[in-house]
DOTORTOR-299756 format. One line per field, with one value per residue (C-alpha): residue in one letter; x, y, z. Coordinates in pm, 1 decimal. Layout:
BEGIN
code	c(A,...) .
x	c(X,...) .
y	c(Y,...) .
z	c(Z,...) .
! end
This chain:
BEGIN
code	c(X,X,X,X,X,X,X,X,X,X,X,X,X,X,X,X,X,X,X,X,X,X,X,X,X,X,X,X,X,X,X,X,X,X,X,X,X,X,X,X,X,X,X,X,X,X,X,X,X,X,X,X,X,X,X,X,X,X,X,X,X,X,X,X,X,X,X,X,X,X,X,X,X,X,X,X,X,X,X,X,X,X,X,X,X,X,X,X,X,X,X,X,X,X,X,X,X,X,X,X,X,X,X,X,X,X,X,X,X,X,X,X,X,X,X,X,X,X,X,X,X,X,X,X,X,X,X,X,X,X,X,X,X,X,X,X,X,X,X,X,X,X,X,X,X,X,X,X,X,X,X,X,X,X,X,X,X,X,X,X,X,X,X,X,X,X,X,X,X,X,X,X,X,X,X,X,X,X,X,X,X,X,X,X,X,X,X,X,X,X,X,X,X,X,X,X,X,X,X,X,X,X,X,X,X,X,X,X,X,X,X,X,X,X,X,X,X,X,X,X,X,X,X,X,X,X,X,X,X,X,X,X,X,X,X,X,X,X,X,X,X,X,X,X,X,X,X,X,X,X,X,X,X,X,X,X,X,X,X,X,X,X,X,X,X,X,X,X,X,X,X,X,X,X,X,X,X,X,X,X,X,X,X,X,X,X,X,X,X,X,X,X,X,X,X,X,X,X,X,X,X,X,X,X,X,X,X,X,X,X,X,X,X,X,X,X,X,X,X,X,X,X,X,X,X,X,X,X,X,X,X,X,X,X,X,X,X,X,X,X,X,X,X,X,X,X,X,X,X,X,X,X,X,X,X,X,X,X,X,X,X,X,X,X,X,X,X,X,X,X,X,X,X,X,X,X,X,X,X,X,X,X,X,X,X,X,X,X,X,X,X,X,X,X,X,X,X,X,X,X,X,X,X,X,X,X,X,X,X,X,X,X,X,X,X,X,X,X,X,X,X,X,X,X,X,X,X,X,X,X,X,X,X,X,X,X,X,X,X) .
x	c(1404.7,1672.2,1345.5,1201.6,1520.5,1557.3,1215.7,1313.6,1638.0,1462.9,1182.8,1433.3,1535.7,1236.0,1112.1,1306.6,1485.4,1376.0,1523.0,1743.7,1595.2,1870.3,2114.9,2399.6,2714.6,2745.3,3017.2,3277.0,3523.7,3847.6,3765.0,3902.6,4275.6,4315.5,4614.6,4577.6,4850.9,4679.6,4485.6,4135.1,3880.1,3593.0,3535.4,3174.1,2963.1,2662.1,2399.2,2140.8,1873.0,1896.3,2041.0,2097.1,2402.1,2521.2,2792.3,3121.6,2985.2,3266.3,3585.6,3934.5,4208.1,4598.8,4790.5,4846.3,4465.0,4343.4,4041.1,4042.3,3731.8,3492.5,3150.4,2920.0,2614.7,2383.7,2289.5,1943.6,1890.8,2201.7,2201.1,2536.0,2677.3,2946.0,3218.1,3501.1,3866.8,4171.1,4457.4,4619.4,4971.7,5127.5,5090.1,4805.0,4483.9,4189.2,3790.4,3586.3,3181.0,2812.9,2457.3,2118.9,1954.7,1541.0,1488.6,1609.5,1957.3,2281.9,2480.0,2870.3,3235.4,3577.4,3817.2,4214.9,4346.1,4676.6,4839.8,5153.5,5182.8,4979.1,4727.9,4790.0,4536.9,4189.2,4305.7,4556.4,4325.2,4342.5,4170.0,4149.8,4243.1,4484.7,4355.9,4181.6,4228.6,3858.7,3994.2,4272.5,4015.7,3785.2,4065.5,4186.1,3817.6,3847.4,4160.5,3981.0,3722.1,3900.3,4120.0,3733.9,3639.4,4001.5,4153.3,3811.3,3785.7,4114.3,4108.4,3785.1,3934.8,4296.9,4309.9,4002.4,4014.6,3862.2,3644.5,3312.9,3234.1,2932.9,2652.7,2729.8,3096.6,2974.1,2713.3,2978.5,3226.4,2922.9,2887.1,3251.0,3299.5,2922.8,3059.7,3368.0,3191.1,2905.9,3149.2,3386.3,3108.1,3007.2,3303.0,3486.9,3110.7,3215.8,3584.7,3484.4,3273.5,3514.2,3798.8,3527.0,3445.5,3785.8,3853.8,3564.1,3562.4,3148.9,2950.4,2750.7,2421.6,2619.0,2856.4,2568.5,2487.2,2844.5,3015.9,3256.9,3335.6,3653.2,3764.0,3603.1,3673.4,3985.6,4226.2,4400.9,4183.7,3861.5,3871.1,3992.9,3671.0,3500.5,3631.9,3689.5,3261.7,3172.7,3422.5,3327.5,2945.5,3006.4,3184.7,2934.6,2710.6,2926.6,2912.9,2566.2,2493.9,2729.3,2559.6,2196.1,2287.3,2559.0,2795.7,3215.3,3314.4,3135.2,3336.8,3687.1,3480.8,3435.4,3768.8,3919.7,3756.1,3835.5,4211.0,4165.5,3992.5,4178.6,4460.9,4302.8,4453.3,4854.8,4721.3,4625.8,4839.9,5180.4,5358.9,5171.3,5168.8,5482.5,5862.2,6039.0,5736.1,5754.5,5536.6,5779.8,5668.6,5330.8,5366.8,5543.1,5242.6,5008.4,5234.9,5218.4,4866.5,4763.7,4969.7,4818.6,4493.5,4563.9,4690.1,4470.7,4152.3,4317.9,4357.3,3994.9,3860.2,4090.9,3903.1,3548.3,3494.2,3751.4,3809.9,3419.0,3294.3,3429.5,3644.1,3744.4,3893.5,4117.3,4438.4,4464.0,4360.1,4631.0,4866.3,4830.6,4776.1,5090.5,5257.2,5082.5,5184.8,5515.4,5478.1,5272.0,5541.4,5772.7,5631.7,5520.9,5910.2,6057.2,5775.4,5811.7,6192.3,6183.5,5909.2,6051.9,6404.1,6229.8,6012.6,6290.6,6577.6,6821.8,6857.0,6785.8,6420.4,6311.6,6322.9,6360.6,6037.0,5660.8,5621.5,5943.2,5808.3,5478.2,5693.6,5887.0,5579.5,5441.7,5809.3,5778.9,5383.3,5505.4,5803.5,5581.4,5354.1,5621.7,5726.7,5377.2,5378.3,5704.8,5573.0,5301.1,5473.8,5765.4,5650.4,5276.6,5248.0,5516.4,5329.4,4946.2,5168.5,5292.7,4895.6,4916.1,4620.7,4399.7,4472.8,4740.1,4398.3,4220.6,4549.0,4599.3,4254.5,4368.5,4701.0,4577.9,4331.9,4634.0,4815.8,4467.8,4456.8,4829.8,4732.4,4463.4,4675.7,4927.8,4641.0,4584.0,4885.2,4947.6,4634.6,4833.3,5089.7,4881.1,4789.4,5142.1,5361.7,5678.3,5994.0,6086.5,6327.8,6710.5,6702.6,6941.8,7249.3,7326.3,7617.9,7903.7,8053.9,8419.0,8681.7,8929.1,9274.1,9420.8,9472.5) .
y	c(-3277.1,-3010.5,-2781.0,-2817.2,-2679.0,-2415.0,-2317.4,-2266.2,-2073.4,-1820.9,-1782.8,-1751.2,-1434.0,-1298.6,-1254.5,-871.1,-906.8,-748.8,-337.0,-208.8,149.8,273.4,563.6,496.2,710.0,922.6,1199.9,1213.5,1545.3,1428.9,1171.5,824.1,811.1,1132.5,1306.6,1627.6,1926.7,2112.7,2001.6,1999.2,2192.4,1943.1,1609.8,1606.8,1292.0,1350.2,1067.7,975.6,1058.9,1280.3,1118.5,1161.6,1203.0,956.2,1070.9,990.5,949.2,1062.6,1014.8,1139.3,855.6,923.8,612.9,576.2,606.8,928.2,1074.3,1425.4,1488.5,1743.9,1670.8,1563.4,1752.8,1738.1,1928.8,1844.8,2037.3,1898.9,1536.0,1628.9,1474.3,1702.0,1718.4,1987.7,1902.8,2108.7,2119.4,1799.7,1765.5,1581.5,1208.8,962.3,933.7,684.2,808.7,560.0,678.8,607.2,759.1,683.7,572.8,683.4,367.8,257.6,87.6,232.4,266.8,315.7,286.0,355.5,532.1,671.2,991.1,1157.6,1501.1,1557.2,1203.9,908.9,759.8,440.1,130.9,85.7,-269.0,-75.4,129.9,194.9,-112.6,-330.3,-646.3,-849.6,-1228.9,-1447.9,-1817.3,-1786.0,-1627.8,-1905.1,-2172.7,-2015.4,-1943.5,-2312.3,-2359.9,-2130.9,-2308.0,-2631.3,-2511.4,-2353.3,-2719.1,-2906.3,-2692.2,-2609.1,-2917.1,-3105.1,-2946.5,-3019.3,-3348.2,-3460.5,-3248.6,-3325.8,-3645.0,-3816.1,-3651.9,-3917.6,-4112.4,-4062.1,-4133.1,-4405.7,-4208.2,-4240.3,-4084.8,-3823.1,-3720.8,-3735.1,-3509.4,-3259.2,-3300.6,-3242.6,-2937.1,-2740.6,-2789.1,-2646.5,-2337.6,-2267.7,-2308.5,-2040.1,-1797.8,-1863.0,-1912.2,-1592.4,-1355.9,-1500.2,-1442.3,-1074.4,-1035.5,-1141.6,-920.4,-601.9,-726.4,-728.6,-381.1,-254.6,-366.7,-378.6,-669.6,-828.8,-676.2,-310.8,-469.8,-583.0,-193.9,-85.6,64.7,-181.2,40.0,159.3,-196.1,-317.5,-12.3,102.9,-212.2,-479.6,-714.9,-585.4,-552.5,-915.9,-1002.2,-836.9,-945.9,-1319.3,-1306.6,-1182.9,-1403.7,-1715.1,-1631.6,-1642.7,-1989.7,-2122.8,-2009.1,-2197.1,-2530.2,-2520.7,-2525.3,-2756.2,-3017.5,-2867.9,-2904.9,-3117.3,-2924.8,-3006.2,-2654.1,-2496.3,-2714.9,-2574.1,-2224.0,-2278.7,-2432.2,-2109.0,-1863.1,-2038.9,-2014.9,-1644.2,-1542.3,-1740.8,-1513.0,-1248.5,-1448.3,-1357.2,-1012.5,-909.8,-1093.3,-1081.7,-1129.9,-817.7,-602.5,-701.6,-549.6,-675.0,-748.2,-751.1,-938.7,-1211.3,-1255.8,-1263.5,-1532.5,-1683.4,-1722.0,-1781.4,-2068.1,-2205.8,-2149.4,-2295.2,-2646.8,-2705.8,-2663.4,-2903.4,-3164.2,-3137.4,-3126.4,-3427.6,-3650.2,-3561.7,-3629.9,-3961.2,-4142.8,-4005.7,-3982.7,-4250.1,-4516.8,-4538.8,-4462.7,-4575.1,-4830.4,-4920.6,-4610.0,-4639.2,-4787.3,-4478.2,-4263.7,-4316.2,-4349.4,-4028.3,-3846.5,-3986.1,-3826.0,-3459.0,-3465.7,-3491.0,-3164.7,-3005.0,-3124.4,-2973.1,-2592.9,-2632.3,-2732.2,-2397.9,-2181.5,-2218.8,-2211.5,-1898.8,-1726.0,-1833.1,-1680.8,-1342.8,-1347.5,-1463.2,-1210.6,-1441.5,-1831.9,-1801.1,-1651.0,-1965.2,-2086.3,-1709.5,-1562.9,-1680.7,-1682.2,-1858.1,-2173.2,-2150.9,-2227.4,-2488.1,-2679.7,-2649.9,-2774.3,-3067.6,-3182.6,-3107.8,-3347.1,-3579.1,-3523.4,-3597.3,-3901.5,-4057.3,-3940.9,-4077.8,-4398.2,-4424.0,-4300.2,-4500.3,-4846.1,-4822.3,-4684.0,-4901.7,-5242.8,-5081.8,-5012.0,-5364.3,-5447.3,-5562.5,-5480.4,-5673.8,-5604.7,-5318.8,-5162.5,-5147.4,-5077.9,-4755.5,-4622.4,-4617.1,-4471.4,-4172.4,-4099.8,-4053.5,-3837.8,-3651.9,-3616.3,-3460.1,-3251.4,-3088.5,-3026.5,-2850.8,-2622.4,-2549.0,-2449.0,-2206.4,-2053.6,-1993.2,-1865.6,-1638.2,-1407.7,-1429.3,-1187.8,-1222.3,-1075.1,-703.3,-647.9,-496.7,-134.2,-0.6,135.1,459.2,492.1,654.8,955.2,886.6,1112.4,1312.7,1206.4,1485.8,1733.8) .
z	c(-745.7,-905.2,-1037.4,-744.0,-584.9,-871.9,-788.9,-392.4,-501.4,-671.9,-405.1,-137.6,-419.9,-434.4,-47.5,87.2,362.3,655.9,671.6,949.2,1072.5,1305.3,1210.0,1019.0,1003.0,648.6,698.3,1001.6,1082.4,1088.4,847.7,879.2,811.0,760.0,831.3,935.0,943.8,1261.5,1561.9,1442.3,1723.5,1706.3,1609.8,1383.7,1333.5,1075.6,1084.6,816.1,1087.4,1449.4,1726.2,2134.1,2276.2,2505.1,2859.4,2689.1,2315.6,2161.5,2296.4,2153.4,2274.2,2286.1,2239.8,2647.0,2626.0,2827.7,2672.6,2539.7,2407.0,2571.8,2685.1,2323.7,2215.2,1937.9,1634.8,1571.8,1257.3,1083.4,1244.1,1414.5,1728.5,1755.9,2119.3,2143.8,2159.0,2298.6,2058.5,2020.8,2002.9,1651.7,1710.3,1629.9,1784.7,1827.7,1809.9,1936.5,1937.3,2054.1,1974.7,2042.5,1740.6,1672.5,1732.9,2010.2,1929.3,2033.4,1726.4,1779.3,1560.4,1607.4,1373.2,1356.2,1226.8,1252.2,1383.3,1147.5,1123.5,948.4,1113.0,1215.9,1077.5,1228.9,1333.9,1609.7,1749.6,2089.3,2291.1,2002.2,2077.8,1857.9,1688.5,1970.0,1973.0,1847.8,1553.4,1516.5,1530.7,1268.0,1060.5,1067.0,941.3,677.1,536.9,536.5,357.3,125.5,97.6,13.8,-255.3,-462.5,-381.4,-427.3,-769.4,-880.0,-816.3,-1002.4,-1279.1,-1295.9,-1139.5,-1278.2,-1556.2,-1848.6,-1556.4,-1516.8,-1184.7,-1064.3,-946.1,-561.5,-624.1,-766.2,-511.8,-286.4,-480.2,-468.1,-114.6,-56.9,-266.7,-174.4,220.9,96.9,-97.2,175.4,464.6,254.8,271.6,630.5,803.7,629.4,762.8,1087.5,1040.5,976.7,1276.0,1532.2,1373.4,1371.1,1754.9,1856.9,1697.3,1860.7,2174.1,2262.4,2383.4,2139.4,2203.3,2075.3,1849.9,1598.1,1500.8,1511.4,1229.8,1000.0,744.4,849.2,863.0,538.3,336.1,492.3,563.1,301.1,520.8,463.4,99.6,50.8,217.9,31.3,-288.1,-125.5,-77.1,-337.4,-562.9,-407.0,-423.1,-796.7,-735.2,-523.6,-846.6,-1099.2,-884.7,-834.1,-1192.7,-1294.4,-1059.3,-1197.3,-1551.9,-1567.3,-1750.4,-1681.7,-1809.9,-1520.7,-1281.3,-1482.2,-1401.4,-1036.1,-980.0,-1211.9,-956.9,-661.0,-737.4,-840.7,-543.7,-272.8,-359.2,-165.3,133.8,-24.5,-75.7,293.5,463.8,572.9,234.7,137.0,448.2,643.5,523.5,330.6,91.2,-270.0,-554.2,-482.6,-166.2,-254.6,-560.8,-312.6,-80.2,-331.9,-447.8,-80.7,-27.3,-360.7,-287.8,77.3,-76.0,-389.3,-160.2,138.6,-75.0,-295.6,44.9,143.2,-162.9,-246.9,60.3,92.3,-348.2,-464.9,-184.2,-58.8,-409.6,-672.5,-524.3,-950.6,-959.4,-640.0,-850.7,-1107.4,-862.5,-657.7,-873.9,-1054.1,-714.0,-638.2,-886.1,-820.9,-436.5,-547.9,-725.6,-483.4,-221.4,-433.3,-434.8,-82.6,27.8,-223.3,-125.5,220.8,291.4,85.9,362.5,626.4,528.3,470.6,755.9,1001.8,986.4,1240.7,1264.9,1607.6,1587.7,1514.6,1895.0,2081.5,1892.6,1931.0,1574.8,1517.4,1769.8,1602.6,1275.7,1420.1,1531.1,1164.8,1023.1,1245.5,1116.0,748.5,773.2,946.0,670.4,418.2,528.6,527.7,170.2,47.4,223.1,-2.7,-293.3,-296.7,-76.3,-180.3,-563.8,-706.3,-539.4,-740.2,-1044.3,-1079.1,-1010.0,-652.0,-424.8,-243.2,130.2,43.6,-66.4,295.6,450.8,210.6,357.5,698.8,632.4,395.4,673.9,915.1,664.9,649.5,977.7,993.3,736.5,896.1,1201.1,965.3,858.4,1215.4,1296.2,944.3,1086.9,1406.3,1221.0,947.0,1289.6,1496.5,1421.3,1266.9,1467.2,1327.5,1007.1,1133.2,1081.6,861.7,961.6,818.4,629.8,798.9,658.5,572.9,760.7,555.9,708.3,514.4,793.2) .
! end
């Protein structure tokens, strides 16, 4: 059965995929994020292949959002799509444009530059739209994946660590951990998408030609995903084999690169782009990160591997999870007091800002959270310790599936959070200058 698969893995390899023949922007004039020193006279599009002009194909946006580009023509001998501009004042402006491809497809893209000033990211172009509760949904997925594959990993490798597990357990940790991986990759293409839809602001039928470089290329954002996908194709990789060979240092690989990679997370997010930011803040968020995942994985994994098979296990497995959600707790509790004291400049932005109530909601699941936990560690472990189970054993089940489900509701809301943002920093007062009284 595993050769046969092998044999299907490298087929799928060898068949091309099919080629995309529509035009494809190579060189633009300004150039994305470019900050220029005087008011360019043309904006210059060169395609890999000729293209028509569309009414309106280029368009020059202020920040109010009145259009200053002239009327677009084309350059057939250089594959131009070139419109005229009057001279624009210092300040930063939006390009958003759209050509007829040779083969039928509008093609389009949207891109900043600056007049005396930087230009501003391609995610606050003008008309893009900010997260979606789409995007807060797929997120939440993201972080659940993410929680199935590192927390599945490290619990088959930290916490059962000396047990080989029966057959059936060990078809399910698979099970659990290759959702995790594929749902990674799938979820994070769709992630991607919507972003890329909402900065360019086509329907679908356009959207699906448009051009994502500026996003993937020229944001923290995009180059996590890019990094993220390609990291976790390698993981994906690693866990594969390990369940084709059956090999346990390719499961320390996989779970190794799935803590590397899910840092790209701390690196694009707020804790990296947001002031006041430092490495600290970012360790920080990595710390934070790395414990949900540890603990939500280890819940998921405790009653689908453990409790439904390899019900010998469920005693030291338990116990010795026991012992890691404490730590995990722990880092979570430090890690997150610490955030929210950066990101919250006042007490009172906790119930006057949006991303402030969005906090308090996830304070109130995590202490709910906790106190299922300390339940189980201090009422339930000591009582499978002593070697008491029997019905304590069926009633554990139920219970970690509530805390599960809490969990996952905490997840929801960080996703919430990850694309709210966080009230603005003070500004500095400048220093006064002293008076000389000396007169």
């Amino acid at each position: 059965m595993r050769r046969a698969l092998v044999g299907v893995a490298f087929l799928a390899l060898a068949v091309p995929g099919a080629a995309f023949a529509h035009a494809s922007l190579k060189h633009e004039t300004p150039s994305f994020g470019e900050e220029l020193k005087v008011s360019p006279r043309r904006v210059v599009l060169q395609f890999d292949q000729t293209v028509d002009a569309l009414p309106r194909g280029i368009q020059v946006l202020t920040p109010s959002g009145k259009n200053l580009a002239g009327k677009p023509y084309v350059i057939t001998a250089q594959r131009q799509l070139v419109a005229p501009v009057p001279t624009l004042r210092k300040g930063a402006y939006t390009i958003r444009w759209q050509a007829l491809s040779n083969d039928g497809h509008i093609v389009s893209g949207v891109y900043t530059f600056g007049v005396g000033v930087p230009a501003p990211p391609v995610t606050a172009a003008v008309g893009a739209q900010g997260p979606t509760g789409t995007e807060d949904v797929v997120r939440w997925l993201y972080f659940v994946a993410l929680a199935l594959l590192v927390g599945g990993l490290g619990f088959r490798l930290l916490i059962l660590r000396g047990h080989p597990l029966p057959p059936r357990a060990e078809r399910r940790f698979f099970w659990v951990t290759g959702i995790g991986v594929v749902a990674i990759l799938q979820v994070g293409i769709v992630a991607f998408l919507l972003r890329g839809e909402d900065m360019l602001q086509l329907p679908f039928s356009l959207f699906i030609y448009g051009d994502l470089s500026p996003l993937a290329n020229g944001t923290r954002y995009g180059e996590a995903f890019i990094a993220m996908t390609l990291g976790f194709a390698l993981t994906a990789a690693a866990l594969y084999l390990a369940w084709l060979v059956e090999r346990r240092w390719l499961l320390w690989l996989a779970f190794a690169l799935g803590l590397v990679f899910a840092s790209g997370l701390s690196l694009s997010g707020h804790s990296a782009a947001d002031p006041p930011h430092s490495w600290l803040s970012e360790l920080a968020d990595y710390a934070h990160l790395t414990a949900a995942m540890l603990w939500v994985g280890g819940l998921v994994s405790m009653i689908v591997v453990v409790w439904h098979g390899a019900p010998e296990l469920r005693r030291t497995a338990f116990l010795r999870f026991s012992r890691m959600a404490t730590v995990l707790v722990a880092v979570l509790l430090a890690a997150g007091t610490y955030l929210s004291i950066l990101r919250l400049p006042h007490v009172s932005d906790l119930w006057t800002t949006g991303y402030g109530q969005v906090l308090l909601v996830k304070l109130s699941l995590v202490a709910l959270a906790l106190l299922w936990g300390a339940a189980h560690h201090f009422l339930a472990a000591p009582r499978l310790a002593a070697g008491d189970g029997g019905t304590l054993f069926s009633r554990l089940g139920r219970s970690m599936l509530g805390e599960s489900a809490v969990a996952m509701a905490v997840l929801l809301v960080a996703a919430v959070l990850v694309d709210s943002k966080p009230p603005p920093q003070p500004t500095p007062r400048a220093p006064v200058a002293a008076h000389d009284s000396r007169r």
